[in-house]
Structures are given as C-alpha cells and as structure tokens.
C-alpha positions in Angstrom: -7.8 20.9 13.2 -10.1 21.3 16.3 -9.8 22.1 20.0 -11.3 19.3 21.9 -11.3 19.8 26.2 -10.3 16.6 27.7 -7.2 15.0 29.6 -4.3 12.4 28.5 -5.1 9.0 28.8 -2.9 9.2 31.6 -4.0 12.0 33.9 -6.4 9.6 36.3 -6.9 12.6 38.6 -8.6 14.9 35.6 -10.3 12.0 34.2 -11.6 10.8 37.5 -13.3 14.8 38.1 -14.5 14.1 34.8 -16.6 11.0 36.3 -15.1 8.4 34.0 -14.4 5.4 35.4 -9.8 4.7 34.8 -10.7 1.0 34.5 -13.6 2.1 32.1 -10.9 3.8 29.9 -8.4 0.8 30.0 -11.4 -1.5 29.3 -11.6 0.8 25.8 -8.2 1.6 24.7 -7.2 -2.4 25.3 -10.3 -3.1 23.1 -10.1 -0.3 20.8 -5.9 -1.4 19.9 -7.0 -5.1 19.9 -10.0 -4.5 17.1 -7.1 -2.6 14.8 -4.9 -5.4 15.5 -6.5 -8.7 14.9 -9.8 -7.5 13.2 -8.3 -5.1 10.6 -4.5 -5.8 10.6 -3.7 -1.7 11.6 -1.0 -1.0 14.3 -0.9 2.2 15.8 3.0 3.2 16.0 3.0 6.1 18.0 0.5 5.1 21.0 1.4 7.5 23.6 -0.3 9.7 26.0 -0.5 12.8 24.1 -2.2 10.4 20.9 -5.0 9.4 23.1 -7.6 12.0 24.6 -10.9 11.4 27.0 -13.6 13.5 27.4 -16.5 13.4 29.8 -18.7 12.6 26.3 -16.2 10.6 23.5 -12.8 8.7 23.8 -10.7 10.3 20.6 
C-alpha cells in the first residue's frame, strides 16, 4: 500500500485548488463506471467517496 496526496471525489473545493475542472471529474468517473459496465460486464459495489481519489496528475 502507498500514500497518494489527493482529495475525495467529492471535496470540489480541494479539487478545484488543485486546478481540475469538477465537471472534468464527472465527465471521467461517469465514463470510467460506464466502460466496466457495458464494455467488460464489472460493477463496482462499493463506489463511494473514500473509493475514488483525484490528484492534480491521475484519477485513482
């Protein structure tokens, strides 16, 4: 396990001083759980804020 710095998908005030766009991130994470959905039949059971993380340089 590894420390990553970033905020909860949530936290629009971190992310926003991080310069990411919130839309941006909304744009991904819709596109990211549609691709597990309907391209490789995978649901994510647990997707809360805490099991989603944004940084200025990746989306985990």
């Amino acid at each position: 396990m590894e420390f990553i710095d970033g905020a909860q998908v949530n936290d629009v005030k971190t992310i926003q001083r991080l310069g990411i766009r919130p839309n941006e991130v909304a744009r991904l994470v819709s596109e990211a759980f549609a691709d597990m959905m309907f391209k490789h039949g995978f649901v994510h059971c647990d997707p809360h804020a805490a099991n989603l993380l944004v940084s200025s340089n990746a989306v985990w």
